[in-house]
N, C-alpha and C positions, 0 to 999 in steps of 0.2 A: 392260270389259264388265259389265253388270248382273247382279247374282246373287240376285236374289231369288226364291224357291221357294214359289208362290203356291198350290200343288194347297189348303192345309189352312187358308188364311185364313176359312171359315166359323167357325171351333171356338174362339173364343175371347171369350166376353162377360164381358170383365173388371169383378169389381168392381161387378156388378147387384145385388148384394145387400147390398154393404158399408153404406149407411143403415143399415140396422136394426142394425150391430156396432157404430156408433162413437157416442162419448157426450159429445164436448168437441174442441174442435180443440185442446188442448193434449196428451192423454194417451190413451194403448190403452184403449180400452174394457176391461173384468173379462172376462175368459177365461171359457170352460164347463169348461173342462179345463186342468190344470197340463203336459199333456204334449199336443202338439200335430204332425202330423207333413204334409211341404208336398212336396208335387214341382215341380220349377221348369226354367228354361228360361235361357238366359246367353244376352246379345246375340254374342259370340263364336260359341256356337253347341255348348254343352255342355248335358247333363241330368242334374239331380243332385234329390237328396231330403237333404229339411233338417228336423230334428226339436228344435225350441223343447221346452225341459223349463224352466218359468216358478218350478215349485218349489228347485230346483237351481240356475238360473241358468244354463243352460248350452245352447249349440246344437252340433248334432250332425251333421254333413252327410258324405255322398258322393258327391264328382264322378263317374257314372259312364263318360263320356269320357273324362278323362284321369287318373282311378284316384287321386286325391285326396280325402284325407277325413280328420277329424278333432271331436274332441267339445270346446270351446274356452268359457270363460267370458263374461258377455255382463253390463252394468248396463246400466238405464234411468235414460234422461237424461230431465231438464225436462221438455224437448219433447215427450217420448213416442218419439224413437228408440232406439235399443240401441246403445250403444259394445259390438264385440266384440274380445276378448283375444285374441287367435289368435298364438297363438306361431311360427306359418309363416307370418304375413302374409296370409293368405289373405282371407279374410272380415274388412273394415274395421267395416260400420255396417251397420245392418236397419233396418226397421220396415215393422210389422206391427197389421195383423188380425186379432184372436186367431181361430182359427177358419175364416178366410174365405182371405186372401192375406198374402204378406210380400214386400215388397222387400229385397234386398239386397246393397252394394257390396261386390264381390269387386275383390284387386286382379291373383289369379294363375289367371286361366282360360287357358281353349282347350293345344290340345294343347304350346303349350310352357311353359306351368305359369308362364306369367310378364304374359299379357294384363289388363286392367283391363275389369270387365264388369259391367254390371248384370243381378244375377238376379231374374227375377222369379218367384212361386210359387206354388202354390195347393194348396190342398187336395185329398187325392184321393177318388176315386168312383168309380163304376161311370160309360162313356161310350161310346155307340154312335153310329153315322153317322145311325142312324134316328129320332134326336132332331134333327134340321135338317132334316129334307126339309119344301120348300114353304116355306122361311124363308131370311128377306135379311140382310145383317149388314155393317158397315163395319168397315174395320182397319188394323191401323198396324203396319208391322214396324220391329225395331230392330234393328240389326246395328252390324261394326266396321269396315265398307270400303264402297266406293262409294257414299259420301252419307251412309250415315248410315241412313236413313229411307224408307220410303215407306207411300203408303197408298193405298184405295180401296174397293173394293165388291167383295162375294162373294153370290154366292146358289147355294142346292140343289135341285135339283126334286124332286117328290114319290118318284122314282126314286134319289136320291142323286147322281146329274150334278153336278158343281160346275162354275160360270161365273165368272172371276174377270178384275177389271178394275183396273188400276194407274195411279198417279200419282204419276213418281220427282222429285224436286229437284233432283236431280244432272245431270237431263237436260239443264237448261238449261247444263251447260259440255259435253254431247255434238257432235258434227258428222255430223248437221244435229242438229238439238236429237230428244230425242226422252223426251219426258213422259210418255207413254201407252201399256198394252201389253195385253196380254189373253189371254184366251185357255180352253180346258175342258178338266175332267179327269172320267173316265167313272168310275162306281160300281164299276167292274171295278177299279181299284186302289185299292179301303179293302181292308183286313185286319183285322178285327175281331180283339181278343186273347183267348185262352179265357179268361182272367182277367178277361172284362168292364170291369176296369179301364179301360181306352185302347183304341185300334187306329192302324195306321198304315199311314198313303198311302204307294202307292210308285210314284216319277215314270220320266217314263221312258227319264231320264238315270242313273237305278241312287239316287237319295236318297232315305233315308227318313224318313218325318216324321210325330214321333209326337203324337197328342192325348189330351189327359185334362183333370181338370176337378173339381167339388166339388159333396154334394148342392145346394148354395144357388146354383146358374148358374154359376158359377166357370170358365170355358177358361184351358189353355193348351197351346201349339203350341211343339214343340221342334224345329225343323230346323239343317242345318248352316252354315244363314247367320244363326242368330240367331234371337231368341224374333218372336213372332207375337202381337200385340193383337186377338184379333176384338169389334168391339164392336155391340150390339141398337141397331138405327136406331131414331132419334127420333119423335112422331109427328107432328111440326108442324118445319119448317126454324129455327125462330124460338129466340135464345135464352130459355132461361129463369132469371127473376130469382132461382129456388131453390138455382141455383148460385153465388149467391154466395158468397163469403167465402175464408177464409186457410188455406192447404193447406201441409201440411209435406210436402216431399218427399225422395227420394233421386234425380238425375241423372247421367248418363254423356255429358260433353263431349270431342270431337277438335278440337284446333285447327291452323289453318295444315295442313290434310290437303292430301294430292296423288293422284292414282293414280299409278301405276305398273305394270310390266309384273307380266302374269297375277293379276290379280285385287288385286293388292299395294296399300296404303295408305299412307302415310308419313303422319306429324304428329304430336301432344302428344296422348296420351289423360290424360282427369280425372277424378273423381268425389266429388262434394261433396252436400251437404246443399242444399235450396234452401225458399224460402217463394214458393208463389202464393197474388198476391192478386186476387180479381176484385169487382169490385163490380156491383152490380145491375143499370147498364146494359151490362155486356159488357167494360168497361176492366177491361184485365187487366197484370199487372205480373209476373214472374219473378224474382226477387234472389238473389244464391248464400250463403252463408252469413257474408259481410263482407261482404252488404248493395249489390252492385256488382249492376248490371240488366243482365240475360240478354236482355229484350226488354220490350216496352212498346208497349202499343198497344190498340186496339178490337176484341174480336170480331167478325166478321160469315161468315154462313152460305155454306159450299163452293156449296149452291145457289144464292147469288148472287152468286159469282164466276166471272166468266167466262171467266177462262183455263182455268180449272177443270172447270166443266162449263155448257155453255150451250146443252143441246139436239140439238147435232150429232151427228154422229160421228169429229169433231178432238179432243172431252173424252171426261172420265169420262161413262157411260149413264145414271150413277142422281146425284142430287143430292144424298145422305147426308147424309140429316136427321141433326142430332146431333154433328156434326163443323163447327166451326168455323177460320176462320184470319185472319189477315192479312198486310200485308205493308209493312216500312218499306223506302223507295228514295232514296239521294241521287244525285247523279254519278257516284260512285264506287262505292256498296256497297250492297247488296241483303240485305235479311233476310226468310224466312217463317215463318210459324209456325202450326206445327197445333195445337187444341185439341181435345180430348171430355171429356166429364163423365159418371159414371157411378155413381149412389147418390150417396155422399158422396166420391170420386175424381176426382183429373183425369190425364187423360192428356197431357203433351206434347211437342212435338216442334220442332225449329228447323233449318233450310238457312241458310248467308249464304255468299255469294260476294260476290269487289269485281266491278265492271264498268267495261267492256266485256266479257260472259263471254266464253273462249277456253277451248279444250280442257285448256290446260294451267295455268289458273288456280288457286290455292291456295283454302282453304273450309272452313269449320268447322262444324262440327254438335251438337246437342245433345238429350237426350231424357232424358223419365226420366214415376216416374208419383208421386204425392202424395195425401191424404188428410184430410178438413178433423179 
């Protein structure tokens, strides 16, 4: 069964500001502060706050889910990522933002202290519902069960109403297939927090799902199926040539995944280092860190794909400028893959099943986010 908890997919414009932080695709831009502090979101579906001390060397985090927490040594490598020391294993590798966001692979989340999970972070700020009314936004969740992924369209009305529109990968091994889901959630369940900080939806299955975010646009969305990308649609469907170039990233792969009963996942969870490369016309390439290709192929725009979205009402409603994919297919095996770009960011995201799909077919997934 699907799990994904759509109420707070407006609240997250990842990474709109990061251009103006980064200064080389090789290395962290200079920090404004030696001490830096992030609240973050784990695709498992934990919320923890992580505090970078750049003078010291040292990161400082608390799981606040499942009560893990520790202050642990950290170098910078070549690349511009952080090897971190963690004497519990917990926290493998980051990078970061100074300032803006930080990724980073965790290898012991969610509540049995042993899951492998990508967190991602942000800075914190004051964040109200009342900053998105009358605004449209595209998003990507990342989770560690059922597919992996999805995405789609969120809009607010000037009332706070959220409209939220989906598009799962996973669907295509459902019976009968089922892609597409939708649905509204009324102004009557935000919660603004006294603390101005955040506030949080509450659905009305008893979940709650917190938002917060940084003064420079910054979202992010913590719920209990895993962190939440909302990203600022584009204003033209077309890619653009400014996104080129070579992203270092950090990804989180399942392989040979299966469902199973109540919500259950079986398969090989990873988490490695990756380089994207895109070049000017849109050919984009994935590599993991031995250099072995994740995926390989052309961008071209969700608006004109048309399984995607083609006007109907069988797709997506809105064409989400800004959000790119494609898709390789043999006889046998099928791959897609989502892109977005966001400042100096990519976002992305991978489905492959073999085929003939069937309910009970095996399938791997992949995501993560990178920085030129």
């Amino acid at each position: 069964m699907k799990t994904a908890k759509l109420a707070i997919l407006v609240f997250f414009a990842l990474f709109a500001g990061c251009s103006s932080n980064t200064t080389s695709s090789n290395s962290s831009p200079a920090p404004s502060s030696s001490i830096r502090t992030y609240n973050g979101t784990a695709s498992v579906g934990d919320f923890l706050t992580i505090t970078i001390n750049s003078s010291a060397g040292t990161i400082g985090y608390k799981n606040y889910t499942n009560g893990d927490s520790g202050t642990v040594p950290y170098t910078v490598n070549s690349d511009g990522t952080y090897t971190v020391a963690d004497p519990n294993g917990n926290l493998l590798a980051a990078y970061e933002v100074p300032g803006s966001a930080l990724m980073v692979e965790s290898a012991k989340s969610g509540p049995d202290h042993g899951t492998p999970a990508l967190i991602t972070a942000v800075e914190s700020a004051p964040a109200s519902i009342t900053n998105f009314g009358g605004r449209n936004f595209n998003y990507i969740q990342f989770r560690t069960a059922a597919g992996g992924i999805e995405l789609g369209t969120v809009s607010v009305d000037a009332q706070g109403d959220i409209q939220h529109n989906a598009y799962w990968p996973f669907g295509l091994l459902t019976q009968p297939q089922s892609y597409f889901s939708g649905g509204t959630f009324p102004a009557s369940s935000v919660l603004e927090d006294s603390s101005g900080d955040f506030f949080t939806i509450h659905e009305n299955d008893g979940q709650e799902d917190v938002v917060f975010g940084t003064q420079g646009g910054l979202w992010a969305v913590d719920t209990e199926n895993g962190a939440i990308l909302g990203l600022p649609k584009a204003a033209s469907k077309n890619f653009s040539a400014s996104s080129a170039g070579s992203y270092k990233a950090i990804y989180y792969e399942k392989q040979n995944a299966q469902m199973g009963q109540n919500n259950s996942e079986s398969g090989t969870p990873l988490e490695d280092k990756a380089t994207v490369t895109v070049t000017a016309g849109g050919a984009i390439t994935i590599t993991d860190s031995h250099n072995n290709a994740l995926a390989d192929g052309t961008l071209g725009a969700i608006a004109d794909t048309s399984y995607m979205y083609d006007g109907t009402t069988n797709t997506l409603p809105d064409p989400c400028y800004g959000m790119f994919t494609f898709r390789t297919a043999t006889a046998n095996l099928q791959q897609d893959v989502f892109v977005s770009f966001q400042g100096n960011a990519v976002i992305f995201s991978s489905f492959q099943t073999a085929l003939p799909a069937q309910n009970n077919n095996v399938y791997t997934y992949f995501y993560g986010v990178g920085a030129k």
